[in-house]
Every structure is written in structure tokens, then in C-alpha cells.
N, C-alpha and C positions, 0 to 999 in steps of 0.2 A: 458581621461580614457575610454571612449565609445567608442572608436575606435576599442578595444581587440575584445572583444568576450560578451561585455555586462556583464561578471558574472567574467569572471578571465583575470587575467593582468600578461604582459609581466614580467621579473624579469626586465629588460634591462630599460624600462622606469619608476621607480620610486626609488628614494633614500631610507635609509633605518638606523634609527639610534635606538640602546641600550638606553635606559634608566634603571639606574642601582640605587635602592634606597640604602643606607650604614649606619651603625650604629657601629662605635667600636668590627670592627671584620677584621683588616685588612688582618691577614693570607688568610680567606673567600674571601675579594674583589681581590688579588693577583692571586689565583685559578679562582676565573672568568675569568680576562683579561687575563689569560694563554687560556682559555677558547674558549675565542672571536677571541684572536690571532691564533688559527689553525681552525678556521673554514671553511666551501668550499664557502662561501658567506658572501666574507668581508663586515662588514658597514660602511657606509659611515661618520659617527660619534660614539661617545660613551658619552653618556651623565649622571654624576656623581652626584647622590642627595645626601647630606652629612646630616643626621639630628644632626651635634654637635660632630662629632667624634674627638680623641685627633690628636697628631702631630703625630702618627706611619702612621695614613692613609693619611696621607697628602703627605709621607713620599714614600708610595707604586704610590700614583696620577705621583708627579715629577718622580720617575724610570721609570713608563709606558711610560711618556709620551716623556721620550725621546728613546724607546725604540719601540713605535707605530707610523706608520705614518700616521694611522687614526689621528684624530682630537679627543682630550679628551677636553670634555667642565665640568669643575668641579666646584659645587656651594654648597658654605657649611655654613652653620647658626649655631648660640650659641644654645649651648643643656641646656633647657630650659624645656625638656618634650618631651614627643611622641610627635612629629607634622608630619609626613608624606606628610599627604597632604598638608604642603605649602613646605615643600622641595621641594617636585617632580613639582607644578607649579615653584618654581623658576627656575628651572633645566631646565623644560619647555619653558621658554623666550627664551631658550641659542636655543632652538632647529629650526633648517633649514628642516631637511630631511621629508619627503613626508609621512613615515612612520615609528611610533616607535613599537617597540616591547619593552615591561616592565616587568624586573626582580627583582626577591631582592637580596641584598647583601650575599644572603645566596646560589645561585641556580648555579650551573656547566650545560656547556652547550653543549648539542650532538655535534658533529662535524657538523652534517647536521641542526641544528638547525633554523639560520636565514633562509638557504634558504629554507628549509619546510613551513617556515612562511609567506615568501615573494610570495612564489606560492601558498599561500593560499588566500595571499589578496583580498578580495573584494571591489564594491562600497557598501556603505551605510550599512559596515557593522563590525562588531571589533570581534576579537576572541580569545575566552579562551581556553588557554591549560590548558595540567595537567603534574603533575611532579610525578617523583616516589622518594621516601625517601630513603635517606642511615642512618643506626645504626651508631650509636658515634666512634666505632672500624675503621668501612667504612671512616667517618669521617675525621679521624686522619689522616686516611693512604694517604687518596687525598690532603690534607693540606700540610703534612709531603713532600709525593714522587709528588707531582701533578700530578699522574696518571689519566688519564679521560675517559679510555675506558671502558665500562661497558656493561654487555647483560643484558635482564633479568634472567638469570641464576647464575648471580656474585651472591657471600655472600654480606651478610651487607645490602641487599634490599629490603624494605619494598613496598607493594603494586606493586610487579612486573611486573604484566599486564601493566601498563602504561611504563614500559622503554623499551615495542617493539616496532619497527620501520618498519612500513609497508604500506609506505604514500601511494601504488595504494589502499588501500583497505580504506583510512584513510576518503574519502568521503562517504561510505557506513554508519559511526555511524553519527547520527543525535541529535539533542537535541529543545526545545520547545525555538524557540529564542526570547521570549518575558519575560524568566524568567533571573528576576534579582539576585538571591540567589543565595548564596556560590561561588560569583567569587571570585579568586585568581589572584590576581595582579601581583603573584610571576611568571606568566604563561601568558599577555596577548597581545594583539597589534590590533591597531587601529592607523585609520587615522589623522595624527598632526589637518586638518583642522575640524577635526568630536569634537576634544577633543578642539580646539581653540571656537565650536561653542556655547558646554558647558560651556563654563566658568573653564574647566578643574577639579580635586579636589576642596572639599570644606573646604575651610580652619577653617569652625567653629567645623572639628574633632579634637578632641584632648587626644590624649590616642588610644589604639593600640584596635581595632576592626569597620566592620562596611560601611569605608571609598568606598573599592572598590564596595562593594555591592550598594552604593550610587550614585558613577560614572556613573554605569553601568545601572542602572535607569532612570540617564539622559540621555544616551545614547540612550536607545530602547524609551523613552517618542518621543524623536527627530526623531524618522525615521532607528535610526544607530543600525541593529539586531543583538545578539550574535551568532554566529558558534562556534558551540564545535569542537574542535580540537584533533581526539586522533590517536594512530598509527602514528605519526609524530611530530614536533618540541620536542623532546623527550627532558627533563632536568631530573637535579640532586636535591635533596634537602638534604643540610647538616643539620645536627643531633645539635641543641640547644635548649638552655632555652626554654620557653614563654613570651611574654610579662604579664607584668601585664593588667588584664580585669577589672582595677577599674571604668574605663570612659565607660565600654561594653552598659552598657543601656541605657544611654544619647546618644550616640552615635546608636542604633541602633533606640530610638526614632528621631530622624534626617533621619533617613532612612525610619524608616516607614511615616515619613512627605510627603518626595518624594515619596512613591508612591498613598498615599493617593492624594497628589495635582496635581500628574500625572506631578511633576516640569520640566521642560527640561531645565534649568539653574541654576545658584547659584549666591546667591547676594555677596559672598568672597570667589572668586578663583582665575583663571590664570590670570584676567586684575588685580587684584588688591594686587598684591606683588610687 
């Protein structure tokens, strides 16, 4: 990797895999992998974390996957509860590629998406995008027609500023890379061996808040600094529920441990699923 240019890396030398979390929304995952499949910068894998979904998405896995000749690595456990974080480590084992980019089962993907991401890569360092939101109407209609082109001008689009695409200017926003708050997971990517170093997710989350902001903690404690990413790897975010926030403060007290302890590891993560 030090051969580039020290700060940015060729697309040509490093593989590059999806990590896709999923939860009982298969129409959603179907519209991804439409997604992924016309992109201008195919991956090299697509790696499927299932937290307990029924047999419809099991159902959408086998059509892809004889329909993609990417490589779909699909890993799916009894739904049991929010677990996130040991899905995505299990999903994690499955993983080869050099470098993942991590979405949720909810998120549609620019056409230019990976490769914005891949030329964004750094050493020693992981990066959070941001997503622009579509209305329930929007919703529908991407589900329905899997239509995926979108400006920031379409209807149906909330916080529009983030769905323009303008990667030469995308290095001018800057953000304080040592801050671990309000990352989105649904938006990120980092090096397999930076997340192998951590010990990956902590699997004593459980219930939906908290997780990523955790991660991402260990991450910068270890050397590995956030780059905010905007004007470029542009996504979608489809129109649903909430999770239930009954776990939210157990879970952010977990969070506030790591940073209080400055932790760069976890004692139950990726080695130990």
C-alpha cells in the first residue's frame, strides 16, 4: 500500500467487498442487489448478514445468486432479538476482500457508488458517508419499478444536499477525525484488516442503537481516523419503521466505557462467533 502515493491508492490494487446487514425486508435487499449489479465498479464479493430473516429472503439470496457472478457469501442466525453486531462479525469470517464498504438492508446505491469509495480509500484510515432519505411514496415506487436514478431535485427526497455528486470538490469538506459520534453504519468502509485488528463489532450489543458509534471508537483509539465523505459515494435511504430504543442506554453506556477506557479492542467480537 505505500507504494501509491502514501495517502491514496490505486482502484486496480485492492479488492473490494459489500457487506449488506438484512432484516425481514426482502423486497429492500432485492432493490440493493439491482443496485450493486449496475454499478461502474463491480465488487469483488457481496457479503450478506441476515439477523433471523424468514424464507422470502432466503428465497431473493438463491435468485441472485445464480443471477450474479460476483460471489454472494450469505450468513444468517435465529432471530432471537436485535443482534447486529454478531451477524455482521459472522458475515465477517466469510470475508477475503481487502476492503469492505458497509450498508444496510435498507440503503440503494449510486451507480458510482463503490467506485467513489474505493478512490477514497486510505491507509490507517475508515470513512463515513452520508445518505439522503426518500418519503414512503419514493419508497414504493423504487421497490415497485426499481427505478434508481435520482438527482437532488427528484420528489420524495429528504435532506437533498447529500444526493449531489461532485467527488472533485468532495475533498474540500473536512470533519474532526478523532470524533466518534453519530456514525452511520448504513454509510461506511474501512479496511477488513483495521476491523480484524479490533476485534470487529461487540457482540455484548443487543437491541438497536449505539453499536456503530462503538466500533468507530475503537477504531480511532487504534491509529484508524474517520474521513467524512460527502459530494460523493452518494446512497439512498428507504422510508421505514424504527427500531425499538428499549436497549438505547445500556447500550450507549457500553459506549461511553470505550471511550472513557480509550479501549482499542473488545473482549466478544469477530474472533469469538
Amino acid at each position: 500500500m505505500q507504494g501509491v502515493n502514501s495517502t491514496e491508492m490505486k482502484m486496480d490494487n485492492i479488492t473490494v467487498g459489500i457487506l449488506v446487514s438484512t432484516y425481514n425486508w426482502p423486497e429492500a435487499l432485492e432493490s440493493i442487489l439491482l443496485s450493486i449489479l449496475r454499478q461502474s465498479h463491480l465488487p469483488d464479493e457481496i457479503l450478506i448478514a441476515d439477523d433471523g430473516s424468514g424464507n422470502a429472503t432466503t428465497a431473493v439470496i438463491s435468485k441472485y445468486k445464480r443471477i450474479l457472478t460476483i460471489p454472494i457469501k450469505y450468513v444468517w442466525h435465529e432471530d432471537i432479538g436485535f443482534r447486529k453486531s454478531t451477524i455482521l462479525n459472522k458475515a465477517m469470517k466469510k470475508a477475503e476482500a481487502d476492503y469492505i464498504i458497509q450498508i444496510d438492508g435498507d440503503i440503494i446505491l449510486h451507480r458510482n457508488f463503490i467506485e467513489d469509495h474505493v478512490r477514497n480509500a486510505r491507509e490507517k484510515s475508515f470513512v463515513q458517508g452520508c445518505r439522503t432519505i426518500l418519503d414512503e411514496q419514493k419508497t414504493q415506487e423504487v421497490i415497485a419499478k426499481n427505478r434508481f436514478v435520482f438527482s437532488f431535485l427528484s420528489r420524495g427526497i429528504k435532506n437533498r444536499l447529500n444526493a449531489i455528486r461532485l467527488p472533485l470538490f468532495s475533498p474540500l469538506i473536512k470533519s474532526d477525525p478523532e470524533v466518534s459520534r453519530n456514525i452511520k453504519a448504513c454509510n461506511i468502509a474501512f479496511w477488513r484488516s483495521d476491523y480484524i485488528a479490533v476485534n470487529g463489532y461487540d457482540n455484548h450489543f443487543q437491541g438497536w442503537g449505539w453499536e456503530d458509534d462503538e466500533f468507530a471508537a475503537r477504531l480511532i483509539h487504534s491509529g484508524v481516523m474517520k474521513r467524512r465523505l460527502k459530494l460523493a459515494a452518494v446512497c439512498y435511504h428507504l422510508n421505514h419503521g424504527h427500531h425499538s430504543r428499549n436497549d438505547i442506554e445500556r447500550n450507549r453506556q457500553l459506549y461511553e466505557n470505550t471511550i472513557s477506557e480509550k479501549t482499542k479492542t473488545c473482549s466478544d467480537g469477530l474472533a469469538q462467533v
